[in-house]
C-alpha positions as CSV (number, residue, x, y, z in Angstrom):
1,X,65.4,85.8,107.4
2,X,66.2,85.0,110.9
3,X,67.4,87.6,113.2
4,X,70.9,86.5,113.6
5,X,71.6,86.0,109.6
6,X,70.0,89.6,109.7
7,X,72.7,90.8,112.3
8,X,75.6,88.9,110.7
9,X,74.6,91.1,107.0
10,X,74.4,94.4,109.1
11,X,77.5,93.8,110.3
12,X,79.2,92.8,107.4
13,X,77.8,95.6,105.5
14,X,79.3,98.0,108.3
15,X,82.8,96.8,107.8
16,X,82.3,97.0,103.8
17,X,81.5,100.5,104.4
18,X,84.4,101.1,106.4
19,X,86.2,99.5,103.9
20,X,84.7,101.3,100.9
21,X,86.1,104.8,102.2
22,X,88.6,106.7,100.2
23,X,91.8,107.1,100.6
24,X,94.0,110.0,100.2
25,X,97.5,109.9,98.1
26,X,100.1,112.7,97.7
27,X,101.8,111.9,94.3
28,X,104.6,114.1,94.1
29,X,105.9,113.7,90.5
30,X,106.5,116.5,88.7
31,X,104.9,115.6,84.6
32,X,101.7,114.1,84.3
33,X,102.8,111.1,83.1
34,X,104.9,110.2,85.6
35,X,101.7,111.1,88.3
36,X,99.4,108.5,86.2
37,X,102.2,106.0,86.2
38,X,102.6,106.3,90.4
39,X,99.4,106.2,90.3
40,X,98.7,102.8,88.0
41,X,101.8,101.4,90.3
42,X,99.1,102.2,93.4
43,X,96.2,100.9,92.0
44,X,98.2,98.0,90.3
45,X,99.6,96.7,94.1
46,X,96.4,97.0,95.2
47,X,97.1,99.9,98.1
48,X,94.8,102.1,96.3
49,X,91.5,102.1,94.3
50,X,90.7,104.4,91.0
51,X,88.2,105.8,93.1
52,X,90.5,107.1,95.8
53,X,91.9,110.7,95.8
54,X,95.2,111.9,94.7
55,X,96.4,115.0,95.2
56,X,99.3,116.4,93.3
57,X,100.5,119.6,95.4
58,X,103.4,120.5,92.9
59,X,105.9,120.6,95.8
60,X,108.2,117.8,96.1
61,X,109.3,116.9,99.4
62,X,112.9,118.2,100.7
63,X,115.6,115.8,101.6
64,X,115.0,117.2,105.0
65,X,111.8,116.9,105.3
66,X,110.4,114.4,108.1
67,X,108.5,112.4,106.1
68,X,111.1,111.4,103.6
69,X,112.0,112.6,99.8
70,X,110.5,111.9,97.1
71,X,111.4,108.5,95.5
């Protein structure tokens, strides 16, 4: 393998690495089946992975809260 085909893989396989990281998701619905459904919808769009995390904290977000309510 030359070296610049060798480079080219190194640095592919970098940016797949990158890429391969997981993500973290705050599902805020309160039953469980409405969690795995947001989180099908995630996986589903393609914004998410099954391997990524989700974290259900049990607290839904106020309608004064800086970062939106809850859907």
């Amino acid at each position: 393998m030359s070296r610049a085909t060798a480079t080219r893989l190194r640095k592919l396989e970098a940016a797949t690495e990158a890429a391969r990281k997981p993500h973290i998701f705050i599902v805020e619905e309160l039953e469980p089946d409405e969690r795995r459904a947001q989180i099908n919808e995630l996986v589903a769009a393609g914004l998410a992975t099954p391997t990524d995390l989700f974290i259900h904290t049990g607290v839904p977000r106020s309608s004064k809260s800086p970062f939106g309510a809850a859907a």
